[in-house]
C-alpha positions as CSV (number, residue, x, y, z in Angstrom):
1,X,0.0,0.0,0.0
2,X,1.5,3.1,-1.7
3,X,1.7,6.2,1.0
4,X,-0.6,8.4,-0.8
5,X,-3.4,5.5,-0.2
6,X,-2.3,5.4,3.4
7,X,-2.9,9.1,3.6
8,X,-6.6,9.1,2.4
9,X,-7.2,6.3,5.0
10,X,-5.9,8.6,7.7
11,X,-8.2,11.2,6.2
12,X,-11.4,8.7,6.0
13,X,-10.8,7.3,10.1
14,X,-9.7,11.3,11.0
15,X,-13.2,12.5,9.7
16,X,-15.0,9.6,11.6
17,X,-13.3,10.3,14.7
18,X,-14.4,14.5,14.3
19,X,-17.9,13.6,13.5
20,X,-18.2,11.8,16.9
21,X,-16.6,14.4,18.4
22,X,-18.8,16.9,16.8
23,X,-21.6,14.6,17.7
24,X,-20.3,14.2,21.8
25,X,-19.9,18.1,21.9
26,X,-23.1,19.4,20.8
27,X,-24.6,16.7,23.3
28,X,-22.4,18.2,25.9
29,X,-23.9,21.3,24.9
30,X,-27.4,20.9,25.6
31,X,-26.5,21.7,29.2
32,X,-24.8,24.6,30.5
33,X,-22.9,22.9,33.1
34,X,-21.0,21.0,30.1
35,X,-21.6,23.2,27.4
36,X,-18.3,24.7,27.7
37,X,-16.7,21.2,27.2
38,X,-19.2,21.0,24.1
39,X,-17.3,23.4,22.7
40,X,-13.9,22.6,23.2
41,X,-14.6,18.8,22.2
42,X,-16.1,20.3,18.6
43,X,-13.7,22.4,18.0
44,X,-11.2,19.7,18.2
45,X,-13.8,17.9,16.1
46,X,-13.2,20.7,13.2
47,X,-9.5,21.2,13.7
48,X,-9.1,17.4,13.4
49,X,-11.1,17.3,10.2
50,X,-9.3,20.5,8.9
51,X,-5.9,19.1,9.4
52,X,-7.0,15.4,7.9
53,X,-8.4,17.1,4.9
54,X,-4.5,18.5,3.8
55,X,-4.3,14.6,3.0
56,X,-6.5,13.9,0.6
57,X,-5.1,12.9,-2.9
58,X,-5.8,16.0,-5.1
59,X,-5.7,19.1,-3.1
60,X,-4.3,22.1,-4.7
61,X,-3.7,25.7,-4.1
62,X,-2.4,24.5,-0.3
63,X,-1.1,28.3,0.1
64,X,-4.8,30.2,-0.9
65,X,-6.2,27.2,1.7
66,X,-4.3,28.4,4.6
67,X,-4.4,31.9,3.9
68,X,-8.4,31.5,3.7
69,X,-8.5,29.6,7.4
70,X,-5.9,32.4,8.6
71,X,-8.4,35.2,7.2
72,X,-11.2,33.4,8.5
73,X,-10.2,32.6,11.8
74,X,-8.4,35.4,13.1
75,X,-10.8,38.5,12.8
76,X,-13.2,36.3,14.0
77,X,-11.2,34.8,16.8
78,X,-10.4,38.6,17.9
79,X,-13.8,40.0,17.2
80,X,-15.5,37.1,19.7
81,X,-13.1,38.0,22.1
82,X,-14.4,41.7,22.5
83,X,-18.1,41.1,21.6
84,X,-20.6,41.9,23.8
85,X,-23.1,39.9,25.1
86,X,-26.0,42.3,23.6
87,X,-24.5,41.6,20.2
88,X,-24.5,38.6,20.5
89,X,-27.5,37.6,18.6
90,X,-26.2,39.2,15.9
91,X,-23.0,37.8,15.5
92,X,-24.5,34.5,15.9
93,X,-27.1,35.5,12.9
94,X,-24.2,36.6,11.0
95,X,-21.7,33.9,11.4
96,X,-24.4,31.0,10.5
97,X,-25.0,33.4,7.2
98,X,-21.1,32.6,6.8
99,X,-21.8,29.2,7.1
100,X,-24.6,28.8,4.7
101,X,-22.6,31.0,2.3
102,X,-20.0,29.0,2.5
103,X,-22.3,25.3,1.8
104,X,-23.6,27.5,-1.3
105,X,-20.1,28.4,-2.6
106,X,-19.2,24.8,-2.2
107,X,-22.2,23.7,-4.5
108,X,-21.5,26.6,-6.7
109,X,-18.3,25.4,-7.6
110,X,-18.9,22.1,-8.0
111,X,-21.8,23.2,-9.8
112,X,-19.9,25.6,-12.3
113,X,-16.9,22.5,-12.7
114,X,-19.6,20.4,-13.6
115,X,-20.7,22.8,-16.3
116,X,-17.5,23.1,-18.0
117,X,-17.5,21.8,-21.7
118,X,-16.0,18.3,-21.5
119,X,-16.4,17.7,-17.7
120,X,-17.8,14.2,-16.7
121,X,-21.2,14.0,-16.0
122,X,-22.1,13.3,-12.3
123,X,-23.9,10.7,-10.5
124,X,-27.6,12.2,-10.3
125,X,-27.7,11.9,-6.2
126,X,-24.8,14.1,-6.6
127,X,-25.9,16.6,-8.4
128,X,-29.3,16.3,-6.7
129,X,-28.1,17.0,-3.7
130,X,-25.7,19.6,-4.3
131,X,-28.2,21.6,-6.0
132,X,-30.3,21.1,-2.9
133,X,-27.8,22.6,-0.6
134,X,-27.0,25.2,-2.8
135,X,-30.3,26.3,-2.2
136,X,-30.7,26.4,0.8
137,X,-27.5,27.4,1.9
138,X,-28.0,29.7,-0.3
139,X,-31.0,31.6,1.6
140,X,-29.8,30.9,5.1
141,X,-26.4,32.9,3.9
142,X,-28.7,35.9,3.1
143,X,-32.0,35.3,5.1
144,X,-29.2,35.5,8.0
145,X,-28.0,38.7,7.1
146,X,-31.2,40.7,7.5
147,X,-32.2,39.0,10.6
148,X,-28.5,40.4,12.0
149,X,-29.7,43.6,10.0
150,X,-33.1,43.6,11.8
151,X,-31.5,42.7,15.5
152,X,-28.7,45.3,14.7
153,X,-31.0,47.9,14.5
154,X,-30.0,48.7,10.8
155,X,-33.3,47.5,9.5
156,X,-36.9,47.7,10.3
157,X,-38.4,44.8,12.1
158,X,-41.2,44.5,9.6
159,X,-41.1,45.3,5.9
160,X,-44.4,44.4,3.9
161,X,-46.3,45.4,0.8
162,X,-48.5,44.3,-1.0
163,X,-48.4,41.1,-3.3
164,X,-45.3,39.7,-1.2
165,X,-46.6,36.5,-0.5
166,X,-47.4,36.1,-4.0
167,X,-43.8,37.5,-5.0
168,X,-41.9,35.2,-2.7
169,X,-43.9,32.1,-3.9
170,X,-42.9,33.3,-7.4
171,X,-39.1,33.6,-6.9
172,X,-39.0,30.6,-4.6
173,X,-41.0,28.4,-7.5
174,X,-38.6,29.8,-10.3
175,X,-35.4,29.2,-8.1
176,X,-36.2,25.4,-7.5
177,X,-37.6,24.7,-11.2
178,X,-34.0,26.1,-12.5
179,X,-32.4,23.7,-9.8
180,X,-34.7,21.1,-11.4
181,X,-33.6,22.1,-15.1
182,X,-29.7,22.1,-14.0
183,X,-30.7,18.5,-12.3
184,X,-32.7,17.1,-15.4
185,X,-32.1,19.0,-18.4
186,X,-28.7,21.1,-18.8
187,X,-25.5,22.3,-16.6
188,X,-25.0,25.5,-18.1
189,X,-23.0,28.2,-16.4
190,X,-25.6,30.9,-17.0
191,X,-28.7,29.1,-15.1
192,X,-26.4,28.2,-12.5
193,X,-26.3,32.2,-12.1
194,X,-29.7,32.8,-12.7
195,X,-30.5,29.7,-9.8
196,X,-28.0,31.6,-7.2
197,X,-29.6,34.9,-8.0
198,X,-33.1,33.4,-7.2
199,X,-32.2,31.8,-4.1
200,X,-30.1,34.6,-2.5
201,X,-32.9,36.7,-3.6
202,X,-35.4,34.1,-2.3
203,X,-33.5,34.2,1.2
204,X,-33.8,38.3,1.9
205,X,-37.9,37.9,0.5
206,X,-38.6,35.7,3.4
207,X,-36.9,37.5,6.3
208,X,-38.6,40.4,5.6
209,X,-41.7,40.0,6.7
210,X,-40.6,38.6,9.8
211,X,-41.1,40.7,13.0
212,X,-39.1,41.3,15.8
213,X,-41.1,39.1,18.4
214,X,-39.7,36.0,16.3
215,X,-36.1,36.5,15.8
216,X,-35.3,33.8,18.1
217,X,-37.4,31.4,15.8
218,X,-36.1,32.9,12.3
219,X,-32.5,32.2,13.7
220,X,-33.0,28.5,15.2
221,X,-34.2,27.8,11.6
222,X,-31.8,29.1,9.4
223,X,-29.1,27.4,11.3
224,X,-31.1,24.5,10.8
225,X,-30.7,25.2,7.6
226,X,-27.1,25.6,7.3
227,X,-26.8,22.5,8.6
228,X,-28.5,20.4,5.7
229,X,-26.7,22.6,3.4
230,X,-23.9,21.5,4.6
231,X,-24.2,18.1,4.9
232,X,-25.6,17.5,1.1
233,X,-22.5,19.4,0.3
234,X,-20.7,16.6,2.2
235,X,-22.1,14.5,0.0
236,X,-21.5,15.9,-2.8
237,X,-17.9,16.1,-1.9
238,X,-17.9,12.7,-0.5
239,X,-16.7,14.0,2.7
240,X,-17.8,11.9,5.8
241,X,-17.2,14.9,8.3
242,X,-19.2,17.3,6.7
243,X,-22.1,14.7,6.0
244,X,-22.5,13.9,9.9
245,X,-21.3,17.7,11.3
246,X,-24.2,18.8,8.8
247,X,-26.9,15.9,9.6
248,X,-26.4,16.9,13.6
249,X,-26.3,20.2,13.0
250,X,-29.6,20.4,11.0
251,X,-31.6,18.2,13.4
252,X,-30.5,19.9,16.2
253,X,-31.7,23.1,14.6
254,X,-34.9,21.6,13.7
255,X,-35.6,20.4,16.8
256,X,-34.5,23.4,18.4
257,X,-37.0,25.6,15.8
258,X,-40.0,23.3,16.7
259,X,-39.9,24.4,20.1
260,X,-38.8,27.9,19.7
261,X,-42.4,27.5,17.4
262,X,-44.4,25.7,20.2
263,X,-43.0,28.4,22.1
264,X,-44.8,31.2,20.1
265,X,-47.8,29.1,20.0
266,X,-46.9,29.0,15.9
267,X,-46.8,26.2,13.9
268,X,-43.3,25.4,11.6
269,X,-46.1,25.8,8.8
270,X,-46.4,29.4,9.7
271,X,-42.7,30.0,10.5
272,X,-42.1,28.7,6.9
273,X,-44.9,30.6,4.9
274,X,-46.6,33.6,6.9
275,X,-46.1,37.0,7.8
276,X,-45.4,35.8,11.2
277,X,-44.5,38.2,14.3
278,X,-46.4,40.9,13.4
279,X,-49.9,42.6,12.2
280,X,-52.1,45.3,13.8
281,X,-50.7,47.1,17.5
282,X,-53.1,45.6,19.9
283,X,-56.4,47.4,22.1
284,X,-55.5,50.6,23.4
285,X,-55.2,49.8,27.0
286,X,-56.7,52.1,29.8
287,X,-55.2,53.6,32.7
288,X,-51.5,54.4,33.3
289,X,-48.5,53.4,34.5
290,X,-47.4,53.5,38.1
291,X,-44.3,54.7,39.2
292,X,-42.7,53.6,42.7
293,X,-39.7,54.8,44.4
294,X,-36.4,52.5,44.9
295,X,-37.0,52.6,48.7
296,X,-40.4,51.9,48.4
297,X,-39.6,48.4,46.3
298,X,-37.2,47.8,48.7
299,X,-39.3,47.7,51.1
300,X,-42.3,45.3,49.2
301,X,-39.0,43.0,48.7
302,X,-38.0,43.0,52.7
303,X,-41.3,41.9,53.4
304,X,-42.0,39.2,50.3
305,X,-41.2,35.3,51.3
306,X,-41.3,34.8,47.6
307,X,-39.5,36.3,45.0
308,X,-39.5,35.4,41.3
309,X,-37.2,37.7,38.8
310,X,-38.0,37.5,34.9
311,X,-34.7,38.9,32.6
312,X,-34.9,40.0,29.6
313,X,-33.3,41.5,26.7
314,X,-33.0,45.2,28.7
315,X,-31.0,43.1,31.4
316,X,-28.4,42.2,28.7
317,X,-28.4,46.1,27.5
318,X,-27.9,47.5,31.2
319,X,-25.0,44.8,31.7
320,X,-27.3,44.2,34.9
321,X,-27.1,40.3,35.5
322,X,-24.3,40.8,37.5
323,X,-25.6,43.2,39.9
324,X,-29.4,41.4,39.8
325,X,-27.3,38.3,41.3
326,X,-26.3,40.5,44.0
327,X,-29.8,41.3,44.6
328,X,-30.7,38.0,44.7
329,X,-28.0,36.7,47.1
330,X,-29.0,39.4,49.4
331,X,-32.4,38.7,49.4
332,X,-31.6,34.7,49.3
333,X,-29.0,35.8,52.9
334,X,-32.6,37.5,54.2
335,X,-34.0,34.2,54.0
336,X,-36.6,35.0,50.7
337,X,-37.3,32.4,48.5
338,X,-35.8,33.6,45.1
339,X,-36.2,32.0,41.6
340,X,-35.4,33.4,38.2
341,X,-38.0,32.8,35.2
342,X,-36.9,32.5,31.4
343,X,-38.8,32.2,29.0
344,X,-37.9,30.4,25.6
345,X,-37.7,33.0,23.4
346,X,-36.6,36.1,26.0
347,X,-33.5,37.7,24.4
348,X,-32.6,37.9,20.6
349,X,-31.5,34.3,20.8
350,X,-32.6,30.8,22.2
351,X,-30.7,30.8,25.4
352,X,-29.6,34.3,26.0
353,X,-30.6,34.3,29.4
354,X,-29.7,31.5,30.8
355,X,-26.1,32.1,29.0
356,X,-26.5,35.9,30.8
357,X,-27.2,34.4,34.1
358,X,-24.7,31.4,34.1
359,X,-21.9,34.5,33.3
360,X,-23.1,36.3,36.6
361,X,-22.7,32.7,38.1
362,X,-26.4,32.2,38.8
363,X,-26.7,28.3,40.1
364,X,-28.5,26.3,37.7
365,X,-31.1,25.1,39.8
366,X,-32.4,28.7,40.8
367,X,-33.0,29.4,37.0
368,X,-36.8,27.7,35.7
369,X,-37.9,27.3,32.4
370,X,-41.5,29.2,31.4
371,X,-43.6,25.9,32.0
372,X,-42.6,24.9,35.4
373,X,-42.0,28.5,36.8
374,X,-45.7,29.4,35.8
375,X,-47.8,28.2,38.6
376,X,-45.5,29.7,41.5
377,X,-46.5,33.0,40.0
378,X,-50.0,32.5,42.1
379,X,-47.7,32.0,45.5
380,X,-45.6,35.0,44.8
381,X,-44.9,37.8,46.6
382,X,-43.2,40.1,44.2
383,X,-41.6,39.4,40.5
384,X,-39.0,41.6,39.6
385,X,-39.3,41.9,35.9
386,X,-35.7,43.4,34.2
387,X,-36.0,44.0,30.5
388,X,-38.2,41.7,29.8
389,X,-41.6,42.8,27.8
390,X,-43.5,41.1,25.0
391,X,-43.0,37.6,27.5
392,X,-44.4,38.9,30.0
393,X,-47.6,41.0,28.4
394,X,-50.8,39.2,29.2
395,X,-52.7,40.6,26.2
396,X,-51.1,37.7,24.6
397,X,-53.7,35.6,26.0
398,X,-56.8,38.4,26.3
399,X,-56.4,40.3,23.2
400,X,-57.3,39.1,20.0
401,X,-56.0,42.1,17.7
402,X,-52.1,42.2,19.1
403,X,-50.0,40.5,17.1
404,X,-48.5,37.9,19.7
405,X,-52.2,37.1,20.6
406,X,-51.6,32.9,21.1
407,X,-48.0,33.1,22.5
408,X,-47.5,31.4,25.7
409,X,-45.7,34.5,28.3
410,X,-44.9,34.2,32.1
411,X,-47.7,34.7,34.0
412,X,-46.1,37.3,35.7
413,X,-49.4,39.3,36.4
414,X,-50.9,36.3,38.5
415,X,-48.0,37.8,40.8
416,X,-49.2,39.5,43.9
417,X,-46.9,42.6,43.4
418,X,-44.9,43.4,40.6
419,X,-41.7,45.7,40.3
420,X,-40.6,46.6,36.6
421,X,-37.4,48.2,35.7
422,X,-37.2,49.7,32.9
423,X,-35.7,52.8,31.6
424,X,-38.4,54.2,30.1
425,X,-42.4,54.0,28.7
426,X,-41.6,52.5,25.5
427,X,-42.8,49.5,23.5
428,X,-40.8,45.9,23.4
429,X,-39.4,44.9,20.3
430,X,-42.8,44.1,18.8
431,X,-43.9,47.4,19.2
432,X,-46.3,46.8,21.3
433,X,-48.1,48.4,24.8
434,X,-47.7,46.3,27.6
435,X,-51.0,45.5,29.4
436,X,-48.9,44.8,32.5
437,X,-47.2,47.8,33.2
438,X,-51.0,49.3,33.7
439,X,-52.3,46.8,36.1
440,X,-53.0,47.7,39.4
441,X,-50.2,45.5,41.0
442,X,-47.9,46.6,38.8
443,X,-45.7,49.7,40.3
444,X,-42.6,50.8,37.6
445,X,-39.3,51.3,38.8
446,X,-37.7,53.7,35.9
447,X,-34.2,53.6,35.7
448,X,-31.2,51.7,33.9
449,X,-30.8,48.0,35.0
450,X,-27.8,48.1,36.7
451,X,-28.3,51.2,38.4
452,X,-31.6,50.0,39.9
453,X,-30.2,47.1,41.2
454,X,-28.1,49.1,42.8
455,X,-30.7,51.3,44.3
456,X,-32.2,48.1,45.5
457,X,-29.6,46.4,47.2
458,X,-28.6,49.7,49.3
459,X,-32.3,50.4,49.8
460,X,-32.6,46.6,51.0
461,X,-29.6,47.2,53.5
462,X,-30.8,50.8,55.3
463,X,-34.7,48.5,55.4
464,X,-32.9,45.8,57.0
465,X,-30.7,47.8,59.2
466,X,-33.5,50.0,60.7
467,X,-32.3,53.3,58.7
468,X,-33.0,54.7,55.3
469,X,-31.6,56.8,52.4
């Protein structure tokens, strides 16, 4: 056996072994007491699979390889280093775009080899399937861009007009029947422009529409999506790694967009095809909004036995969590009861908060996910609600006309008091009013997260101590 033979077979048993650490590491990751290790196994996964792929009879152009990884990794590597946890989401949008861009540059180079004069003719699974992830790598890469446009703050949440479900049908049914022509009739250089141009296009006409309220969902699925791109890539290429990487990362994202769905009360039919997270503003809601002192919470907080806080994204703007924990270990030390409540889709992303609270070095078992958290609400003496808003707003389940009317929230007006902190009277990030922040045991504590933690925390001490400020 020749060297060069013995070099693929290290390849073939190299990208076995990083698929099952790719595998091992996103399983590790579905806690956060391991998810750290999840990481650090996968990435050994991809640096493994990397490496092995420098032996594989055929590869050219070693010096434009390395100086792509090298441009890839390092502005990345030094731009996740100094990101902040508010941007986040976006980088996250951004960087799956990257990887569906790159399953779709895959297929369109295999695809425009394939249409050279004189090429052989390949196998029609193969070009099946490369076509396939072409396309929808193709529209996660730029359906991922304007969801980080939209969570950036660059875009409007919602852009409509009229005909655009009619439009998007259009250019989606006229990018797949030129896949299906390059599949079954001709591989021609010009349709495989004309197909890229209708699926990138394709891929900005259906994030569009999308509102705010159900980013998290939008982004669960086009990683989803990424993922099958990149696995019927792998098959194209006949790369093992890249088949199972893909496979795990698609039906994790799948899975993950089901719930994020069930979450939103949505189905995925409605994810996939409607004007979803937005429509209409809601009942005008009567009454006004209370405002209470710092002390004054303090003091509705010194005498609760139960307390139950509910993050948000506002948390993660105010760089609060930190200072919240404080709160909470102070009130914990006073012998309250305290719980924190997440719900699936509070943040930009699935998980923010509990990746927010696990930095501040909250203990996992304090931290309770929407459904088991929601009947202590009834028991409990004061939520603390930082940041949070459309989870929280109850007209999700009275009023008809709002546009998150269905969505499951956090019963957090079942609460016997309620403290909000917020900086100000304005609208969440589906633009709506708040039904909460005008109920009668509702009092709103207007300030910046951090600062009214703060506030709280020294007006809990003076209350404790017998003085005040």
């Amino acid at each position: 056996m020749d060297t060069q033979t013995l070099l693929v077979y290290f390849a073939k048993a190299s990208y076995l072994l990083a698929a099952a650490l790719f595998i091992l590491g996103i399983k590790r990751m579905s806690s956060p007491v391991t998810a750290r290790a999840g990481i650090k196994w996968a990435g050994i996964g991809m640096g493994l699979a990397t490496l092995a792929t420098f032996a594989i009879t055929g590869v050219h152009n070693v010096g434009w390889i390395v100086g792509g990884i090298a441009l890839g990794v390092i502005p990345t590597w030094l731009w996740g280093k100094k990101v902040a946890m508010t941007d986040m989401p976006q980088m996250v949008a951004l960087f799956n775009g990257m990887g569906g861009g790159s399953a779709a540059a895959i297929g369109a180079g295999e695809l425009l080899k394939f249409s050279q004069p004189g090429a052989p003719v390949p196998p029609l699974a193969t070009l099946a399937l490369a076509v396939v992830g072409a396309l929808i790598g193709s529209i996660s890469m730029t359906g991922s861009i304007i969801a980080w446009a939209k969570l950036d703050g660059r875009m409007d949440k919602v852009f409509r007009f009229g005909g655009q479900q009619a439009l998007n049908f259009i250019v989606f049914a006229a990018a797949v029947l030129a896949g299906l022509a390059l599949v079954a009739w001709k591989l021609d250089a010009n349709l495989v422009i004309v197909f890229f141009a209708l699926a990138l296009a394709f891929g900005v006409l259906m994030t569009l529409p999308i509102g705010g309220a159900d980013m998290p969902v939008v982004i669960s699925l086009y990683n989803a999506f990424t993922g099958l791109a990149v696995a019927f890539e792998g098959y194209a290429m006949g790369i093992e790694a890249l088949i199972v990487a893909g496979m795990v990362v698609g039906a994790a994202g799948t899975f993950l967009t089901q719930l994020m769905a069930k979450a939103m009360n949505r189905p995925i039919s409605n994810v996939l095809f409607s004007n979803f997270g937005g429509g209409g503003s809601g009942e005008a809601i009567a009454g006004a909004q209370k405002p209470i002192e710092a002390a004054d919470a303090a003091s509705l907080l010194y005498m609760a036995e139960k307390v139950i806080i509910v993050p948000g994204y506002g948390m993660a703007v105010a760089q609060a969590q930190h200072k919240i924990w404080e709160l909470s270990q102070a009130l914990i030390k006073a012998g309250k009861d305290v719980r924190f409540a997440i719900h699936p889709v509070a943040g930009r992303m699935p998980g923010h908060m509990n990746v927010l609270l696990a930095e501040a070095g909250v203990p996992y078992d304090l931290i309770a996910d929407m459904d088991d958290i929601n009947p202590e609400f009834k028991t409990c003496d004061v939520a603390i609600v930082i940041g949070a808003n459309d989870v929280v707003n109850p007209a999700a389940k009275t009023d008809k006309s709002s546009p998150i009317y269905g969505m499951p929230i956090l019963d957090v007006v079942d609460s016997k008091q309620t403290i909000v902190i917020k900086r100000g009277k304005g609208t969440g990030f589906a633009g709506i009013e708040n039904a909460l922040f005008y109920a009668d045991n509702t009092r709103m504590l207007y300030a910046d997260g951090k600062e009214a933690a703060n506030q709280l925390i020294a007006e809990l001490k003076a209350v404790e101590g017998g003085g005040s400020h």
